[in-house]
N, C-alpha and C positions, 0 to 999 in steps of 0.2 A: 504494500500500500504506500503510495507517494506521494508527497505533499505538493504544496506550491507555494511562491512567492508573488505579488505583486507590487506593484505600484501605489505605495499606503497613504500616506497621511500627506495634503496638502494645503495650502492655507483656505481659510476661510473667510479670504479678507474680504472687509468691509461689508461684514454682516453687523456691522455695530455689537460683536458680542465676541466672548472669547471660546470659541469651541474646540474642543479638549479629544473630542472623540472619530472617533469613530465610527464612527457606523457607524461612529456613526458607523457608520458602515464598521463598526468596532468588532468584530465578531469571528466567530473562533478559528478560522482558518488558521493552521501554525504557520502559511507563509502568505500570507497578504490578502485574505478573504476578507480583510478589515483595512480601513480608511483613516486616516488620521490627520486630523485639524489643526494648522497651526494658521496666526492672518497676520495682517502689516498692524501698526499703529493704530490703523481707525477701526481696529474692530477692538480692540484692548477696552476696559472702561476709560470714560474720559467725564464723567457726572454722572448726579441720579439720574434715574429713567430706566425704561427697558426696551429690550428688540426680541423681536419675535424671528423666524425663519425657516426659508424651508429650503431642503438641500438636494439634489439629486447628484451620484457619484455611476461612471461605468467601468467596471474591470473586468478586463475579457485575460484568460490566464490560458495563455496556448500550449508557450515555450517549455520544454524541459531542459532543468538548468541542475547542475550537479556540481558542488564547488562552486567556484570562480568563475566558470564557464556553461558556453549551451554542449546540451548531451543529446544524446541519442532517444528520438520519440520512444523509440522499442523498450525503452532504460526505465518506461513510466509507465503502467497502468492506466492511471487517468490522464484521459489526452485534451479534455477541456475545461472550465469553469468558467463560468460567464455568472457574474452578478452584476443586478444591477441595487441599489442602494437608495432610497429615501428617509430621508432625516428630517424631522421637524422639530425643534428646540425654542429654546429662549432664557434670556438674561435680566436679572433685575437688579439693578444697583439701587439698596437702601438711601445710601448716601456716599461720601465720597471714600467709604474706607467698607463698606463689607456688601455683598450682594449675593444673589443665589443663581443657581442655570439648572435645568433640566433638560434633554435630550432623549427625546425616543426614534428607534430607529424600524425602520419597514425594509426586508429585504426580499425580494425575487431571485433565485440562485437555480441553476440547472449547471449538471455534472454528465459530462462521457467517460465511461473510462469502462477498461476489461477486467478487471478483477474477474471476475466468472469468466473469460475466455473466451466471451464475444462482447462485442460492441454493444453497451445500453446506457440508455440517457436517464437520467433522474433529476424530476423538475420541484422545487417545492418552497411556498412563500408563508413569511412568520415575521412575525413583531420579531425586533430582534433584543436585546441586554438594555433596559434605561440604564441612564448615568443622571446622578444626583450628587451637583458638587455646589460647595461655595467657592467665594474669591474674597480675596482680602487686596487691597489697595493704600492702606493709608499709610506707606513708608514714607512717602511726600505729598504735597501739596498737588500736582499735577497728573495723581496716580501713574506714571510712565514705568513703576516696579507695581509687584502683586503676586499671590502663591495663591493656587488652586487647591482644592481638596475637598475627596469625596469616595461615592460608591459606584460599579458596575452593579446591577443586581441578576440574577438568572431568571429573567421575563423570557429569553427569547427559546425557541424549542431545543433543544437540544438533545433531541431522542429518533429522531428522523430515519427512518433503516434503511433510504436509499444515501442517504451520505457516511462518509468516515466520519471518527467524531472531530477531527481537527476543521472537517469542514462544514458542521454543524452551524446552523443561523446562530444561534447561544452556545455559549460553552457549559452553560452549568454549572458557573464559578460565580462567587461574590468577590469581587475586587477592591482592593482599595488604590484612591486615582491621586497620587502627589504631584506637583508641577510649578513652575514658576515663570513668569513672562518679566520682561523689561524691552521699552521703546526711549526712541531717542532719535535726536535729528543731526544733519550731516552739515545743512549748512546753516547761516545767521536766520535766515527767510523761512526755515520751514518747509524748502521746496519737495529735497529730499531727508524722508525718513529711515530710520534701521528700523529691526527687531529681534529678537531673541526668544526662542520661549520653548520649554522642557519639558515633559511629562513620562511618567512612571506607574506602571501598570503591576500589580501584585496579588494572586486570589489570596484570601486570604479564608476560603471555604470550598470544597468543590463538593461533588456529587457521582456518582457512576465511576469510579475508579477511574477519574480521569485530571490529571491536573495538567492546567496551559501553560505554558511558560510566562515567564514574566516581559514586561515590553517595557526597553526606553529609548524614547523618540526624541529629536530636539532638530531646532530650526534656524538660520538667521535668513533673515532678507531685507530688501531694501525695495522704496517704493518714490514714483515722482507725481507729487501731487498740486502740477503746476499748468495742466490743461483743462481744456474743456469744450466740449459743443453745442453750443447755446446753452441752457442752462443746466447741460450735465455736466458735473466734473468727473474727468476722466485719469484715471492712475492706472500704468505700466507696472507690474508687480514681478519680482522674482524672487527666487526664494530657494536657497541648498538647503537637503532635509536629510538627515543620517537617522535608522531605524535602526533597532538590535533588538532581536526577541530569540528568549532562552527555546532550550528543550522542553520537551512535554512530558508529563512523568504521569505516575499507576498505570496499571494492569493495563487500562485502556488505549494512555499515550504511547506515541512511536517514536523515543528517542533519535532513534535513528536515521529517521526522516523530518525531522521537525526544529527549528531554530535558524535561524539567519540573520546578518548583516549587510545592509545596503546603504547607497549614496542614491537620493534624484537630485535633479535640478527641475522647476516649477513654473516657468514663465507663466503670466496673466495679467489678466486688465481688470479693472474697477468702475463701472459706473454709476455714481450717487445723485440722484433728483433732492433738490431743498426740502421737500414735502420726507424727506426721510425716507425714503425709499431707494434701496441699493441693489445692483446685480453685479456677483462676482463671477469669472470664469477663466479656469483654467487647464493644463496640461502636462501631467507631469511622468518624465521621464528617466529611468533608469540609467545611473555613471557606473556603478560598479554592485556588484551582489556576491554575495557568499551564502551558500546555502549548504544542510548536512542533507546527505542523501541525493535523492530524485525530487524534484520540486518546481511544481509548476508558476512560472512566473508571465507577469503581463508584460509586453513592449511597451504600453503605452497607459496612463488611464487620463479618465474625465470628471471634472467638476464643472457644476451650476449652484449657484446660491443665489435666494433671493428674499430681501430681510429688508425689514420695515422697523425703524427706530420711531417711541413715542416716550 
């Protein structure tokens, strides 16, 4: 049984919110059946209020990649994974120093692969793992630092008998979600922004002899927020994202095929209407991977976000 990797976590920017996850697309694939959040500056808290959003993510998982490099189709049992991802969440800042987010995730997932010796397809859609975190901000006045912290909970199915359990919609794990962000600007103006931002993933309960590895992800990028067309303003966004997630352990995980390290780079745009309304989009692509075993990895994947600040 082989796993995969894809194309995880990319920003989220300018959802006016700091999204942490996954799955959103957060979910239990050991090599990349999950997504992960990280955005420029304007999605960081910047005052009270809240944003609402809604996200859709594509990861199509063809490649068999083994080490460092692509391998031999023949090397893999499962020859496809195609999910697609929908995430609806939101962010509420009390005030300038504590706020709350939630996140629930909708996933679509259909698997090829020969384990039995012929070709068969297994299709199958589930709520996938809520995340339930705070944010703290109040190191300074202009919140630009803040630490995240919270829970994954095992809402999503995770019993499904046409999938492996690595590539289960839920893992079946309760998690706990640590992280930290910090922004900052390049020049006197404000044109260009940095950003930075961490997170760490840990069960801290499983179920079905199965336990997921742990994930830590972290991001920097930079963004120019000095055009616009007619009255939408428009940001260039890019973004290097390094992932690391451990082995899988009991009875149920596959050591052996499960765990990896990779490099993307993120390119994307930003468009923000006055009325608070934002759509982000972007692309992001695979520099380097390391994976244990056979593992299915994506060339390429897709984000859409689109979030309304009040």
């Amino acid at each position: 049984m082989l796993r995969r990797v894809g194309a995880p976590f990319a920003p989220a920017v300018l959802c006016g919110i700091l999204v942490t996850s996954a799955a959103s697309p957060a979910l239990a694939c050991a090599c990349g059946c999950s997504v992960f959040d990280v955005g420029t500056s304007s999605l960081l808290p910047t005052g009270p209020g809240g944003t609402v959003f809604l996200e859709y993510d594509l990861l199509d998982q063809t490649k068999n990649w083994s080490g460092d490099s692509k391998a031999p189709k023949a090397d893999n049992d499962d020859k496809r994974i195609r999910s697609n991802f929908y995430l609806a969440g939101g962010q509420y800042m009390f005030n300038s120093d504590w706020g709350v987010m939630a996140e629930l995730p909708y996933t679509q997932r259909s698997l090829a692969s020969t384990d039995s010796g012929s070709l068969e397809k297994s299709d199958h859609t589930s709520i996938g793992d809520i995340r339930l975190m705070g944010v703290y901000s109040g190191f300074s006045p202009d919140m630009s630092s803040g630490v995240i912290f919270g829970v994954k909970l095992p809402t999503g199915d995770h019993n499904f008998k046409g999938f492996d359990t690595d590539v289960e919609i839920g893992s079946g794990s309760t998690d706990l979600l640590l992280g930290a962000y910090h922004s900052g600007q390049l020049d006197a103006m404000g044109d260009y922004v940095w950003y930075a931002q961490a997170m760490w993933q840990h069960e801290v309960a499983t179920r079905d002899h199965y336990t997921p590895g742990s994930e830590l992800n972290g991001a920097v990028g930079a963004s120019y927020n000095n055009w616009s067309i007619g009255n939408l303003a428009v940001a260039p966004v890019v973004q290097a994202i390094v992932s690391y997630r451990g082995h899988d352990g009991g009875a149920a995980g596959d050591p052996d095929a499960t765990g990896y390290t990779r490099a993307l780079i993120a390119p994307g745009v930003a468009f923000t209407h006055p009325d608070g309304w934002k759509l982000y989009a972007d692309v992001e692509l695979p520099v380097w991977q390391h994976v244990t075993g056979n593992q299915l990895i994506a060339p390429v994947a897709f984000k859409v976000i689109v979030s309304h600040s009040f």
